[in-house]
LOKOL-931097 format. One record per residue: residue number from 1; residue in three letters; x, y, z of N, C-alpha, C in turn. Coordinates in Angstrom, 1 decimal. Layout:
     n   res      nc1      nc2      nc3     cac1     cac2     cac3      cc1      cc2      cc3
   NUM   ALA        X        Y        Z        X        Y        Z        X        Y        Z
...
//
This chain:
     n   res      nc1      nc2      nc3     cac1     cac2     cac3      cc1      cc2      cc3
     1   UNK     -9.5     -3.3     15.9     -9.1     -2.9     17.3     -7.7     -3.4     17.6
     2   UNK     -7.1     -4.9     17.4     -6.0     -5.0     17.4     -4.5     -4.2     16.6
     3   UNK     -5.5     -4.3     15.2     -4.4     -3.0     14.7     -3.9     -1.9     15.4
     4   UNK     -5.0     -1.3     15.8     -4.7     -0.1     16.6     -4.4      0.0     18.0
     5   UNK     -4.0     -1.6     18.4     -3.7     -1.6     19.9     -2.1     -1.6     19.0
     6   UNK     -1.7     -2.0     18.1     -0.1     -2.6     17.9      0.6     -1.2     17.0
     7   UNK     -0.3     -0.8     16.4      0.0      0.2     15.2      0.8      1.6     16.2
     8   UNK      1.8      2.0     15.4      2.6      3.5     15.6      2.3      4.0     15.0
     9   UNK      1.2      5.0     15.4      1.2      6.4     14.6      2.1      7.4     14.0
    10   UNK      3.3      7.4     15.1      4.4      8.0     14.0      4.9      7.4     13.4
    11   UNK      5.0      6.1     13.2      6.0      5.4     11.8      4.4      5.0     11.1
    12   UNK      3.3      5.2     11.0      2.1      5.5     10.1      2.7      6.9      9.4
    13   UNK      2.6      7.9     10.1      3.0      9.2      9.7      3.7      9.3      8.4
    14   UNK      5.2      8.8      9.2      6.6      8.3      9.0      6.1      8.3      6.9
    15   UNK      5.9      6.8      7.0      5.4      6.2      5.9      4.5      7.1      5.2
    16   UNK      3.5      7.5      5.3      2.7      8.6      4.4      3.3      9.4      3.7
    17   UNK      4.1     10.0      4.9      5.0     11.1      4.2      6.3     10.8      2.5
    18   UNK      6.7      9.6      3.5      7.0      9.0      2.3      6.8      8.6      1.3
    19   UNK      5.4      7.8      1.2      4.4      7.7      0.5      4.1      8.9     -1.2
    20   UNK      3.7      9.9     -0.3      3.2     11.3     -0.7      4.5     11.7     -1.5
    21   UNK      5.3     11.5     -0.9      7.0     12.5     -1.8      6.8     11.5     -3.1
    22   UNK      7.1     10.2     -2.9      7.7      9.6     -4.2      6.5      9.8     -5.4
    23   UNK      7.7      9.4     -6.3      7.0      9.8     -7.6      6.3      8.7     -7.9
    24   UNK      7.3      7.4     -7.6      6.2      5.9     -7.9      6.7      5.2     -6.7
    25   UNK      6.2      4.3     -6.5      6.1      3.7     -5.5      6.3      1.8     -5.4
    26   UNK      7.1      1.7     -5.6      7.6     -0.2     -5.6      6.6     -0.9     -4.7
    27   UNK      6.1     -1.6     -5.0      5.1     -2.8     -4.0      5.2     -3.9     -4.3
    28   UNK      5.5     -4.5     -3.0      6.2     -5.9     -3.3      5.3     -7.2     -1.9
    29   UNK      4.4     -7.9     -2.6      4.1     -8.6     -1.8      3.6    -10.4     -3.3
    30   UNK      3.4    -11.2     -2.2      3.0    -12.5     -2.6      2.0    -13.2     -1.8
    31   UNK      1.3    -14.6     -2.4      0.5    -15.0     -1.3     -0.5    -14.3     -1.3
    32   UNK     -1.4    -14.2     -0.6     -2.6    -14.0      0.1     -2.1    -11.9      0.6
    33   UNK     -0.9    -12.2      0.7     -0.4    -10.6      1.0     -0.7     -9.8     -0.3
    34   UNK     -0.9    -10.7     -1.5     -0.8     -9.7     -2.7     -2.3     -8.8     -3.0
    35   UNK     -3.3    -10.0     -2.7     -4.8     -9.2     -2.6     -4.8     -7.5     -2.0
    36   UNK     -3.9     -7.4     -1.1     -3.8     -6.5     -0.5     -3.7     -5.0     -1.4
    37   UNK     -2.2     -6.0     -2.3     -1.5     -4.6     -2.3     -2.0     -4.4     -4.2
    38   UNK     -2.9     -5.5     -4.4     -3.8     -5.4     -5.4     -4.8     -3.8     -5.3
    39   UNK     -5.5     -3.8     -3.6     -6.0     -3.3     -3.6     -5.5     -1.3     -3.2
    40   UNK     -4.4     -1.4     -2.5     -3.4     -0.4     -2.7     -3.3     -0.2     -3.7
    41   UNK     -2.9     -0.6     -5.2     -2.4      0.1     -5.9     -3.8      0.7     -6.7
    42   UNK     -4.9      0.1     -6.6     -5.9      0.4     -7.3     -6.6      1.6     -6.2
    43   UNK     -6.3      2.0     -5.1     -6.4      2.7     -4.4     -5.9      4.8     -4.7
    44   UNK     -4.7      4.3     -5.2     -3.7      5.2     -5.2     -3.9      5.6     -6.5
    45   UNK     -4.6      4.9     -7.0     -4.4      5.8     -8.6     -5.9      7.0     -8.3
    46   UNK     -6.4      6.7     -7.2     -7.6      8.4     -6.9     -6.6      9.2     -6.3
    47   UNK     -5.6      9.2     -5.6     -4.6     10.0     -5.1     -3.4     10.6     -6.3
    48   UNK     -3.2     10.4     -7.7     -2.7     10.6     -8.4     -1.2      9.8     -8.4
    49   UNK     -1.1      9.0     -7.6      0.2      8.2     -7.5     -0.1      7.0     -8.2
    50   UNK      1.6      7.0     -8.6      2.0      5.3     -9.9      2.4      4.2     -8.6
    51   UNK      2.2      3.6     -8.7      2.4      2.3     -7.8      2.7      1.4     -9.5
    52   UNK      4.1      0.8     -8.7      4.9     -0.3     -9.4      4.8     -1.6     -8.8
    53   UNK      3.5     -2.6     -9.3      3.3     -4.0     -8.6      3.7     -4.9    -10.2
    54   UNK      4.3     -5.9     -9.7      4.7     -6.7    -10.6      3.6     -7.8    -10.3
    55   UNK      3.4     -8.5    -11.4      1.9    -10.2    -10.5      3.1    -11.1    -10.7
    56   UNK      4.0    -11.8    -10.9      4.9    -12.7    -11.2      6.1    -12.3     -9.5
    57   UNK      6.2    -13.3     -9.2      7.3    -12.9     -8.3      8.5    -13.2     -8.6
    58   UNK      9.1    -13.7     -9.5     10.4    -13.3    -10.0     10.3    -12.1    -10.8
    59   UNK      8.9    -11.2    -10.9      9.5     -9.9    -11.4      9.4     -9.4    -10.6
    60   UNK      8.9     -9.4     -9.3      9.3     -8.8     -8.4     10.5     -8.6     -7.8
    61   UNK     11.7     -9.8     -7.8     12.4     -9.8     -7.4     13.2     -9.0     -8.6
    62   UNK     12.9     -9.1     -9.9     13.6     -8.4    -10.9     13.7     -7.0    -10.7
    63   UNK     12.1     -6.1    -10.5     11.8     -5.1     -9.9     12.8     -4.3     -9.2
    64   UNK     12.8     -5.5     -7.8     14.2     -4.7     -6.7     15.2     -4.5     -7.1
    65   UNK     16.1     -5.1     -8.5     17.1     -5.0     -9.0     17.4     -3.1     -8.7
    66   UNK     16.4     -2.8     -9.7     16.6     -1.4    -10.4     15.9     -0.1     -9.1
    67   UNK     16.3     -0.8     -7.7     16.1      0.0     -7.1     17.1      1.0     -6.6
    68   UNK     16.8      2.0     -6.4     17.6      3.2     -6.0     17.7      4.4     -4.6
    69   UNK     18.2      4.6     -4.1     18.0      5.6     -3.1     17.3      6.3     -3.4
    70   UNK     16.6      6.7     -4.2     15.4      7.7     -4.2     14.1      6.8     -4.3
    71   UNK     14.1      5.6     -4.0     12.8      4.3     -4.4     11.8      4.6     -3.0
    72   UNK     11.0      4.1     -3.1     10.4      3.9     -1.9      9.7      2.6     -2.2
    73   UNK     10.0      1.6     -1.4      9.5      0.3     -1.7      8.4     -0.4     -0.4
    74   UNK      7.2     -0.5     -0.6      6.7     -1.0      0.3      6.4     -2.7      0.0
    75   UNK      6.4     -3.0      1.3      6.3     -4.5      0.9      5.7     -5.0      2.4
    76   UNK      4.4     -5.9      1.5      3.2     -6.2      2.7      3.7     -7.7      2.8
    77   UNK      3.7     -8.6      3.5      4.2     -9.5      4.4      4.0    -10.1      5.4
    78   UNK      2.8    -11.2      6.4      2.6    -11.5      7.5      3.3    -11.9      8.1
    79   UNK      4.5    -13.3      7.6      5.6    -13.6      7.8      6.8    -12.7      7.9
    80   UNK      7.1    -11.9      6.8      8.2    -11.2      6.8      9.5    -12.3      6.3
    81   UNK      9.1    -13.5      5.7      9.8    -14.4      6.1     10.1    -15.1      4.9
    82   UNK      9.2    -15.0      4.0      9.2    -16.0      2.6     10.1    -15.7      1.7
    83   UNK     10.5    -17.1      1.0     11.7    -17.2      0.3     11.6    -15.9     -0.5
    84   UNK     10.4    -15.4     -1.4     10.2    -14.5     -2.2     10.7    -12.9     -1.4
    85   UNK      9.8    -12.9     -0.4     10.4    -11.7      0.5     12.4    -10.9      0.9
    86   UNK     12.8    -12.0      1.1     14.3    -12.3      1.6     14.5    -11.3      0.6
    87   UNK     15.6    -11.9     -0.9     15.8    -11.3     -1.8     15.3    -10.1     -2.2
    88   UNK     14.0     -9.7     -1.8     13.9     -8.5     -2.3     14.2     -7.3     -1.7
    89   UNK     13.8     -7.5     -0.2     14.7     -7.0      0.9     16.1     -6.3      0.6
    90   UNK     16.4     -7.8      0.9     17.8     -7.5      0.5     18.5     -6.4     -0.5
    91   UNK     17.7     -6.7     -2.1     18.1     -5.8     -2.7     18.1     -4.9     -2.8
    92   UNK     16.5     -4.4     -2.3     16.5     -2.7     -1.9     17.2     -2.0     -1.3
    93   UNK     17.6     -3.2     -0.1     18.7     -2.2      1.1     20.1     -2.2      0.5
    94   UNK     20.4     -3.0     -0.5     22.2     -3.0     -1.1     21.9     -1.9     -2.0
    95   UNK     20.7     -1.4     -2.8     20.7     -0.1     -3.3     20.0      1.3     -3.0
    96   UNK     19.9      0.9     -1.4     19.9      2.5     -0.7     18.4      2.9     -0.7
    97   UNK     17.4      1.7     -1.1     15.9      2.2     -1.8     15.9      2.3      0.2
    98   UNK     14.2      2.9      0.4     13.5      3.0      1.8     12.6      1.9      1.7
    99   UNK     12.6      1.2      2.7     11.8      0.2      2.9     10.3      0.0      3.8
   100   UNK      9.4      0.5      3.8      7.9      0.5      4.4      7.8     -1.1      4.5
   101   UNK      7.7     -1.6      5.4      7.2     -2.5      5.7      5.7     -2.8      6.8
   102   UNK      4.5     -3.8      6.2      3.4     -3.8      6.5      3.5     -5.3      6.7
   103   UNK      3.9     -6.0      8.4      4.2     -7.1      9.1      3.4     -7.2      9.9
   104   UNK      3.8     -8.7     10.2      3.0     -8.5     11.9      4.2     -8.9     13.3
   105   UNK      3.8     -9.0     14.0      4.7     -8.6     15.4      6.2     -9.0     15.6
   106   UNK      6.0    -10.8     14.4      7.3    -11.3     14.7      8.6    -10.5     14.3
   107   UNK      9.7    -10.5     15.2     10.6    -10.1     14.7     11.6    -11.3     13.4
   108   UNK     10.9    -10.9     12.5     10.9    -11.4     11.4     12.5    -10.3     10.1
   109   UNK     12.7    -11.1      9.5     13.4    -10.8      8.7     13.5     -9.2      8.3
   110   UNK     12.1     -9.3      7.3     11.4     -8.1      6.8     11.4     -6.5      8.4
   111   UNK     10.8     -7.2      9.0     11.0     -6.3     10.1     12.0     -5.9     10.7
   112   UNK     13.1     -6.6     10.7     14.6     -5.9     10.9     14.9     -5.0     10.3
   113   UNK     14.9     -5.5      8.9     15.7     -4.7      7.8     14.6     -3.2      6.9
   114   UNK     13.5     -3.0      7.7     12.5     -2.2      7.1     12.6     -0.9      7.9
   115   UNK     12.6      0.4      7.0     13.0      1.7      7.6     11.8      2.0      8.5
   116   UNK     10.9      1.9      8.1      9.6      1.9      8.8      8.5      1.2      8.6
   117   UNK      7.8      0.6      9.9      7.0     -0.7      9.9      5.9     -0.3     10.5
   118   UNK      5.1     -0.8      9.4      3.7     -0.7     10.1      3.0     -2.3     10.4
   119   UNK      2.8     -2.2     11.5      2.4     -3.8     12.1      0.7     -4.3     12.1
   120   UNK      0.8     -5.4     11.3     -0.7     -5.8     12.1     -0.8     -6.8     13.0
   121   UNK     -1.9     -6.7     13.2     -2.5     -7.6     14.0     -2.5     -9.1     13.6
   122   UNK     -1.1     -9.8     14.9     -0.8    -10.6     15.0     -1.7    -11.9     15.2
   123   UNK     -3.1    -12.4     14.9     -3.5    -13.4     15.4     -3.9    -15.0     15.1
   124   UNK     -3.0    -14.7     13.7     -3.0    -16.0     12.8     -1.7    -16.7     13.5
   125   UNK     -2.1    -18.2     13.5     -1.2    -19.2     13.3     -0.8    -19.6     12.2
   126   UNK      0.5    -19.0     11.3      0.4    -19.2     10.2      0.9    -21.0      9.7
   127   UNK      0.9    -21.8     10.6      0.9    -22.9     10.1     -0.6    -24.0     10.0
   128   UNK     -0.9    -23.4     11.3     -2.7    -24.0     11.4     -3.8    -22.9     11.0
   129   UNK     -3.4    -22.2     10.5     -4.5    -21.2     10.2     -5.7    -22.3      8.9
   130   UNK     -6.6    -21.7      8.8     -7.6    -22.3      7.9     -7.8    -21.1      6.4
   131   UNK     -7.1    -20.3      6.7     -7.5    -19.0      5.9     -6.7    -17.8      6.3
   132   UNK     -6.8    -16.8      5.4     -6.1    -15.6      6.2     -7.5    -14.7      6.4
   133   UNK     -7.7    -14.1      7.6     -8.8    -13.3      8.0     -8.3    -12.2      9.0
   134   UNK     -7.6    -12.5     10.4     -7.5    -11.5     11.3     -6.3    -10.4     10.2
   135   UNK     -5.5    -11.3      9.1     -4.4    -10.5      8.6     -4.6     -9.8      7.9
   136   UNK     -5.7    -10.3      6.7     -6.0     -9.6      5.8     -6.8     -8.6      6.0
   137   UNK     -7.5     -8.5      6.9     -8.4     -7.5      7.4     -7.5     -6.4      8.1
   138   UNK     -6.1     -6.8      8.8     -5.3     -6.0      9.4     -4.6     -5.0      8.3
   139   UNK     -4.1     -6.0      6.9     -3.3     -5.2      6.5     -4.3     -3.8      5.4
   140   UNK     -5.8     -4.6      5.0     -6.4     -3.8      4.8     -6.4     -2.3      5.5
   141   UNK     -6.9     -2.4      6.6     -7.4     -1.7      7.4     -6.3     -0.2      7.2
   142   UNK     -4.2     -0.9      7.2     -3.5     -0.1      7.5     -3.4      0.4      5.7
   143   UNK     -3.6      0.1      4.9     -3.7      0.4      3.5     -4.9      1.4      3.3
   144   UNK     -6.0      1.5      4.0     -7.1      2.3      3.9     -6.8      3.6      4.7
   145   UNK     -5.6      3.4      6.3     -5.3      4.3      6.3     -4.0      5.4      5.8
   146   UNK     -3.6      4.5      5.2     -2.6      5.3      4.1     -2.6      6.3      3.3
   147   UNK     -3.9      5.6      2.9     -4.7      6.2      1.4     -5.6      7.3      1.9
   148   UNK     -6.2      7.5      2.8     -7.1      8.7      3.4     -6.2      8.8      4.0
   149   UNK     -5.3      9.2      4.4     -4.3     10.4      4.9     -4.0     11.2      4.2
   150   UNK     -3.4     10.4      2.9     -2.7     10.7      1.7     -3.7     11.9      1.2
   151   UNK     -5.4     11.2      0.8     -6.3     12.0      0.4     -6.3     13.2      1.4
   152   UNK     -6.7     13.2      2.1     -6.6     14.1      3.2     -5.7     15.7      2.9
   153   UNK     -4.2     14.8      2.6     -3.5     15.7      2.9     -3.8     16.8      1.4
   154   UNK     -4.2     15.9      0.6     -4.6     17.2     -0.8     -5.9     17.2     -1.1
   155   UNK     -6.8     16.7      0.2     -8.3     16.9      0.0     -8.7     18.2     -0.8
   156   UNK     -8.7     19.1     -1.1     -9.5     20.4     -1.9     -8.7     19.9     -3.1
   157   UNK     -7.8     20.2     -3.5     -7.1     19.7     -5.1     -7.7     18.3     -5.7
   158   UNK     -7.3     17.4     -4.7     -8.2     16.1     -5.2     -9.5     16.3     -5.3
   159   UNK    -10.7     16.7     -5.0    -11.9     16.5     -4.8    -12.2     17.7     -6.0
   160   UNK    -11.4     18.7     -6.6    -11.9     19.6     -7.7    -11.6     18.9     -8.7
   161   UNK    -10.1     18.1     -8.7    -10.2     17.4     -9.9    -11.0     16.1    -10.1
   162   UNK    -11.3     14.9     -9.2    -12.3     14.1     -9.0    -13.9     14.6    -10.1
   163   UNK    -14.7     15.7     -9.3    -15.2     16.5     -9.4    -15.2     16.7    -11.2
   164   UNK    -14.1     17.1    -11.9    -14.2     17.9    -12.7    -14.0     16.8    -13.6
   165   UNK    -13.5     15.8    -13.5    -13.1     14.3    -14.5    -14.4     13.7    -14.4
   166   UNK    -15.3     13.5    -13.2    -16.1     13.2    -13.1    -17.7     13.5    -14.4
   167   UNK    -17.5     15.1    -14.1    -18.0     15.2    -14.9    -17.4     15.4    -16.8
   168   UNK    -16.7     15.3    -16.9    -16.2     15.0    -18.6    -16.2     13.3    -18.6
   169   UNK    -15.9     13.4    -17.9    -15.9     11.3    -18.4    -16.6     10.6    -17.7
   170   UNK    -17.1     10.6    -17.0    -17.9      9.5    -16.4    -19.4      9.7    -17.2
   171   UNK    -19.8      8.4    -17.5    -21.0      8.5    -18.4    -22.3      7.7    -17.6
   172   UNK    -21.7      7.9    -16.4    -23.3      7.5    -15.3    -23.2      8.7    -14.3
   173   UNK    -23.4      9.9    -15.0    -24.1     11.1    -14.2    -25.0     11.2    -14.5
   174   UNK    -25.8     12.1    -13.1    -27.1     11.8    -12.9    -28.0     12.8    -13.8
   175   UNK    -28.7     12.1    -14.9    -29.2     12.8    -16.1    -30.9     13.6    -15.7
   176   UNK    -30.7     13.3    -14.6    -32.1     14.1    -13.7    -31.7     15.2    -13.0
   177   UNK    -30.8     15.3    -13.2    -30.3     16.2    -12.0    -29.0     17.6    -13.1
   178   UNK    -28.6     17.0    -13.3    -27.0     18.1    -13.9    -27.5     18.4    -15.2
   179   UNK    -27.5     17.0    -16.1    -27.8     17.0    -17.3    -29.6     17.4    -17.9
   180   UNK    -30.5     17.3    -17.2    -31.5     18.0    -17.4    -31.9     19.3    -17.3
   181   UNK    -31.1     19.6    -16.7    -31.0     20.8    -15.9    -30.4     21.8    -16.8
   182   UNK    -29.7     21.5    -17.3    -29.0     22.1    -18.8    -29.5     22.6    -19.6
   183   UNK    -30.5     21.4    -20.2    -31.4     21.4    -21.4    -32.4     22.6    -21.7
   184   UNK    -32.9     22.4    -20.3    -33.8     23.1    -19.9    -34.2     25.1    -20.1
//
């Protein structure tokens, strides 16, 4: 609910769209932010899109090097603020890449310099916090709607091919059902 008291649907939009065009997609997060974009990339591979996550954060920073005006770089961040974040920032914008940024409220570093922001829900104290929970649940939440938009927008194509992989490879279909039915 707080997400979606803070969240812009057109810079949600914004980002999808962008999302959708690129061919691969840069993801750059650290920390407790990385679970996240762990789960973004493992998301996006049912959408047919390459997501580029590095686990090391000096390859992440190495990553930004080879970014380009045609990149699209998202980078998840509650802070917007960490030494690892700065740099990479930075490099994307000195080589023209687009920056998605998934923050929360502060006007933070990351959130200056980001073409489009999607915000969570601000309700950690990130120095007394005991855990991350209101954030991680935020940045979830805006990652889940990325990804079913995304699906959305090629729902019939996705779901024939789903569908059709499903049945050539997957080896827990229902043998009561499809595969008896065959035999028969």
């Amino acid at each position: 609910e707080g997400t979606n008291q803070v969240l812009d649907m057109n810079e949600l939009e914004k980002a999808v769209d962008y999302i959708d065009k690129a061919n691969i997609i840069d993801l750059f997060a650290v920390g407790d932010s990385f679970l996240s974009a762990l789960m973004f990339e493992h998301k996006m591979t049912y959408v047919n899109k390459l997501v580029n996550l590095k686990i090391i954060p000096t390859e992440q920073t190495q990553q930004a090097l080879y970014t380009t005006k045609n990149s699209v770089a998202l980078i998840i961040s509650y802070s917007g603020q960490t030494n690892e974040i700065k740099p990479i920032v930075e490099r994307i914008k000195i080589n023209g890449g687009t920056i998605i940024a998934i923050t929360s409220l502060n006007d933070s570093y990351l959130r200056i310099k980001a073409d489009i922001c999607l915000t969570m829900c601000s309700k950690e104290n990130i120095i007394n916090k005991i855990g991350v929970f209101s954030s991680k649940i935020s940045s979830d939440y805006i990652i889940d709607l990325i990804y079913s938009m995304i699906f959305q927008k090629h729902y019939h194509d996705l779901m024939i091919n789903k569908v059709s992989m499903g049945y050539r490879w997957d080896y827990r279909r229902n043998e009561t059902t499809q595969e008896k039915g065959k035999e028969e």
